[in-house]
C-alpha positions as CSV (number, residue, x, y, z in Angstrom):
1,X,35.0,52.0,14.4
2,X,34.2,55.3,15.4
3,X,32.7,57.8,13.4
4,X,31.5,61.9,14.1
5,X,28.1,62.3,13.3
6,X,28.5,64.7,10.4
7,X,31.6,62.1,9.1
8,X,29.8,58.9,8.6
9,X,28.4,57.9,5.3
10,X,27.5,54.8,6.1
11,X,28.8,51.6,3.4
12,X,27.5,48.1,3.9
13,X,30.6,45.3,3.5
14,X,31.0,44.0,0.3
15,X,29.5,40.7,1.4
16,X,25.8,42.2,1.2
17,X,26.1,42.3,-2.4
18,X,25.5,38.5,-2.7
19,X,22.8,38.5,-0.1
20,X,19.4,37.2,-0.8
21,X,17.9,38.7,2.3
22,X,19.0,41.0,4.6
23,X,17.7,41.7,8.2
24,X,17.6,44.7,10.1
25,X,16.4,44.8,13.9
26,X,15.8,48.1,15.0
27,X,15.1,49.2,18.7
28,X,11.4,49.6,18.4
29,X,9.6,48.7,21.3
30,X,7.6,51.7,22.1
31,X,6.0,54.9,20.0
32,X,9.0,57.4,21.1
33,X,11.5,58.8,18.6
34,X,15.1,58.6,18.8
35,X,16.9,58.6,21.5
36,X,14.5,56.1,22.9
37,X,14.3,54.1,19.4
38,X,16.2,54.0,16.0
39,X,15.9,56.7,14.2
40,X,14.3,56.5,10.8
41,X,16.7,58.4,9.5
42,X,19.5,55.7,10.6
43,X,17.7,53.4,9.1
44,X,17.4,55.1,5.4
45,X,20.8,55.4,5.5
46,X,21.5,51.7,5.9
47,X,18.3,50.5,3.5
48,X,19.6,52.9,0.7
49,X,23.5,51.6,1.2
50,X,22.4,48.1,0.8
51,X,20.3,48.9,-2.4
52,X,22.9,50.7,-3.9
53,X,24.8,46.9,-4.4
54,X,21.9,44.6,-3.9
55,X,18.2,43.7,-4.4
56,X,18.1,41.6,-2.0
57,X,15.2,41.5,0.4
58,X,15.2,44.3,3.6
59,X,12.8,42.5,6.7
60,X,13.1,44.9,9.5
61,X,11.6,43.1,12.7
62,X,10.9,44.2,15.9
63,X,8.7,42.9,18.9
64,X,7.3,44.1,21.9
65,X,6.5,43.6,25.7
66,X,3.6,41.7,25.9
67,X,3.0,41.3,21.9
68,X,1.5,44.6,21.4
69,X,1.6,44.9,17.3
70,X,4.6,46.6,16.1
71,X,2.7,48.2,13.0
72,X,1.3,51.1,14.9
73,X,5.0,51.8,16.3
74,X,6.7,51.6,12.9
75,X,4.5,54.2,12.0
76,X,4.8,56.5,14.2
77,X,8.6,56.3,14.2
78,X,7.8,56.7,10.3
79,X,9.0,53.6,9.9
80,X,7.6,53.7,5.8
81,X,11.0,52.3,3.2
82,X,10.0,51.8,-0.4
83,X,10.8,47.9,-0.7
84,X,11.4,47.2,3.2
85,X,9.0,44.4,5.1
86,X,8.1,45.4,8.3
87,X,8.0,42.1,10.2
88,X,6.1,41.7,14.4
89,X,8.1,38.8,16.1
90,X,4.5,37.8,17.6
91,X,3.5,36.6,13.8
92,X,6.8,34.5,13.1
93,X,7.1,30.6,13.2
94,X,9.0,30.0,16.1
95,X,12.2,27.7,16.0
96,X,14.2,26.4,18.8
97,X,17.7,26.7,18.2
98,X,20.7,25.4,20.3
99,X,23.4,27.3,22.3
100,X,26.6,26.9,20.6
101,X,28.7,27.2,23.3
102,X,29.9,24.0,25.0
103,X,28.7,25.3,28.6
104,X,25.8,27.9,28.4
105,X,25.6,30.9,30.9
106,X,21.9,30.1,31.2
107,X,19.9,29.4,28.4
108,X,20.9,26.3,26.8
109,X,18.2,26.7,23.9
110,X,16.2,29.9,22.5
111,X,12.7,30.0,20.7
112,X,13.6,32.7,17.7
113,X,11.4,33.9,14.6
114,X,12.7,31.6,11.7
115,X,13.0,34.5,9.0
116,X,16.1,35.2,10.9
117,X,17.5,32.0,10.1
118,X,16.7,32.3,6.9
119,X,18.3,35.3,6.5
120,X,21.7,36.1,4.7
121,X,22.5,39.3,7.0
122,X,22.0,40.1,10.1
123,X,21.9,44.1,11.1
124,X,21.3,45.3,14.6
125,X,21.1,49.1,15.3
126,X,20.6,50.8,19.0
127,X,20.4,54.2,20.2
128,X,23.1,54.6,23.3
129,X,21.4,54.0,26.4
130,X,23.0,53.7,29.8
131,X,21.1,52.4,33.1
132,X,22.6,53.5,36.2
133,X,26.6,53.1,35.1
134,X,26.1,50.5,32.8
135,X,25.0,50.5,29.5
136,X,22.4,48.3,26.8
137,X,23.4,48.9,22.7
138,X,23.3,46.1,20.0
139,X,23.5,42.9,22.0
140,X,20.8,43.8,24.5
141,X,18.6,44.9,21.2
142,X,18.9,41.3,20.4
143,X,16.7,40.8,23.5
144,X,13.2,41.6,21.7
145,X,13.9,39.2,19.0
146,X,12.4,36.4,21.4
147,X,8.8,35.9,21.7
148,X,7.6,37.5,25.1
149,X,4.5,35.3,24.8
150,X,7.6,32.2,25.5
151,X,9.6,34.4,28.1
152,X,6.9,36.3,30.1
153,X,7.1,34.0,32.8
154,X,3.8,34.5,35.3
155,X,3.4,37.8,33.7
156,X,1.8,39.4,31.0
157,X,5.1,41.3,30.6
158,X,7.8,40.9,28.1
159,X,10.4,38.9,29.0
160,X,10.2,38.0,33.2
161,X,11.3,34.6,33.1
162,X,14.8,35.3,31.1
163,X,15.4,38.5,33.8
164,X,15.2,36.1,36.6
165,X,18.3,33.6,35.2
166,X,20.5,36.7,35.1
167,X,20.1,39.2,32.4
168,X,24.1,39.3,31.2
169,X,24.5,35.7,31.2
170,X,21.1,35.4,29.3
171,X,22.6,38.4,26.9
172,X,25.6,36.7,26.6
173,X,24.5,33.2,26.0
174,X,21.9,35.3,22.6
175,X,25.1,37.0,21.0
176,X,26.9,33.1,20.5
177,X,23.1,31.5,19.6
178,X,21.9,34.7,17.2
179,X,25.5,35.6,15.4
180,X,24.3,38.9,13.8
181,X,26.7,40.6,12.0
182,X,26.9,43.8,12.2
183,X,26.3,46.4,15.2
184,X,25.2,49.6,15.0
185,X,25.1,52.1,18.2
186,X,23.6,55.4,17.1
187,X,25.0,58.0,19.4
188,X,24.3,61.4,18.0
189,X,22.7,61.3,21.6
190,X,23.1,59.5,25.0
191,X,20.2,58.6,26.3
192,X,20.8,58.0,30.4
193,X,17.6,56.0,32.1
194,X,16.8,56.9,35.4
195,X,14.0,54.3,36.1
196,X,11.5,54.2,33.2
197,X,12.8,52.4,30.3
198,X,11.3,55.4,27.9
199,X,12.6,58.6,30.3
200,X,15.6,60.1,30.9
201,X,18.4,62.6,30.1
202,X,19.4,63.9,27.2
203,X,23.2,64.8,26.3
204,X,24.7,65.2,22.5
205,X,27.3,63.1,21.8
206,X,27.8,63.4,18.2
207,X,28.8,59.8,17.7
208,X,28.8,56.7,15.5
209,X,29.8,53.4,16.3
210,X,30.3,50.6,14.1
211,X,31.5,47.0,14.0
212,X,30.8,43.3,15.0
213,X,28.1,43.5,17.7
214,X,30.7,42.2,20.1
215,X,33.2,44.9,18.9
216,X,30.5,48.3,18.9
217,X,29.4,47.4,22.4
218,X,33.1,46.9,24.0
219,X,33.9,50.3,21.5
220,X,31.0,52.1,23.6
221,X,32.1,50.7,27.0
222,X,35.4,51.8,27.0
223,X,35.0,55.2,25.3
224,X,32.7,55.8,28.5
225,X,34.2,54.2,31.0
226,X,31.4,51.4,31.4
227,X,31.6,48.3,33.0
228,X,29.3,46.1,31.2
229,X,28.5,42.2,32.7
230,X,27.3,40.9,29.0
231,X,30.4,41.9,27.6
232,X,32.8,40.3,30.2
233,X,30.9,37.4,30.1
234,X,31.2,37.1,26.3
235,X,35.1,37.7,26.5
236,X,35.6,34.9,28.6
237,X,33.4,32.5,26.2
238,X,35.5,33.4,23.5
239,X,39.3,32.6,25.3
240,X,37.7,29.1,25.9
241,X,36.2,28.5,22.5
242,X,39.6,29.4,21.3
243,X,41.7,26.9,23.8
């Protein structure tokens, strides 16, 4: 769904209310305010919709390139929720968990922070980003959710070795292994990358968009005329998994 800015009120599903834990994963790599992260302001709205049906635990987690701590970060996007634990992927057990689908794109098995597992509800919320004609919202967010210090490759980077299989089929092979369920792509701005991850230009857009993660992403695409490889690749996974 789509939703102007000064329209959406944002309402969590009706399934929340029997959740024991929900999960939020924000786009909170870096120390720069929206349009480069999730606003905090985004993210208020969601904690205070899902307390106003549940008392269930909020975990918002986030990691970084490299494992630099998230705390600092959260704090300076003023990360600070009454109730709300602020979780670094770097200090999570680590599980491996299969691929689901019958032939993977790439990774056949991901290393992912158990508390995710354990988790009731999965929430993942993105500023709108494009890169050169294409575009990265809640599935690529996903991304950071993997341990760099198991994905760096020769590096001391953040995630090298998953880049080098082919980032779409990678992305694609996450969104079947990690089924959040909800997407969130916060476009009261769109934020277009020129080279550096963190710059670029700035253009109000005034825009919500909700849904399955699957669902917001292809939403975004075709609003903006994107072509966008994870999503193609994850169309054609689901015709077969329906055969």
């Amino acid at each position: 769904m789509i939703f102007e800015t000064s329209d959406f009120v944002f309402k969590v599903p009706s399934v929340v209310a029997r959740a024991r834990r929900v999960l939020i994963k924000p786009a909170a790599s870096y120390p720069l305010p929206y349009p480069v992260s999730t606003s905090a302001d985004m993210l208020a709205a969601i904690i205070s919709s899902i307390r106003r049906v549940s008392d269930a635990d909020i975990i918002l987690l986030e990691g970084t390139p490299g494992g630099i701590p998230t705390r600092p970060i959260y704090q300076a996007l003023g990360y600070n929720f009454p109730r709300v634990l602020t979780l670094d992927v770097k200090d999570c057990i680590f599980v491996e968990v299969d691929n689901p689908l019958p032939k993977p794109f790439a990774v056949p098995t991901f290393w992912v922070p158990n508390v995710i597992l354990s988790s009731d509800y999965l929430i993942t919320v993105a500023p709108l980003k494009t890169y050169n004609g294409s575009g990265s919202f809640t599935i690529p967010n996903l991304l950071s959710l993997l341990p760099s210090s198991k994905y760096r490759g020769d590096t001391l980077g953040g995630w090298e070795s998953l880049y080098s299989l082919g980032i779409d089929k990678v992305l694609a092979d996450l969104y079947f292994t990690l089924p959040f369920d909800l997407g969130i792509v916060e476009a009261r701005q769109k934020f277009a990358v020129i080279e550096d991850p963190n710059e670029g230009e700035v253009e109000d857009y005034d825009k919500i968009f909700i849904g399955e993660p699957y669902d917001a992403d292809r939403e975004v695409a075709d609003t903006l005329g994107l072509k966008i490889g994870y999503l193609d690749l994850i169309k054609s996974a689901k015709v077969e998994l329906q055969a």
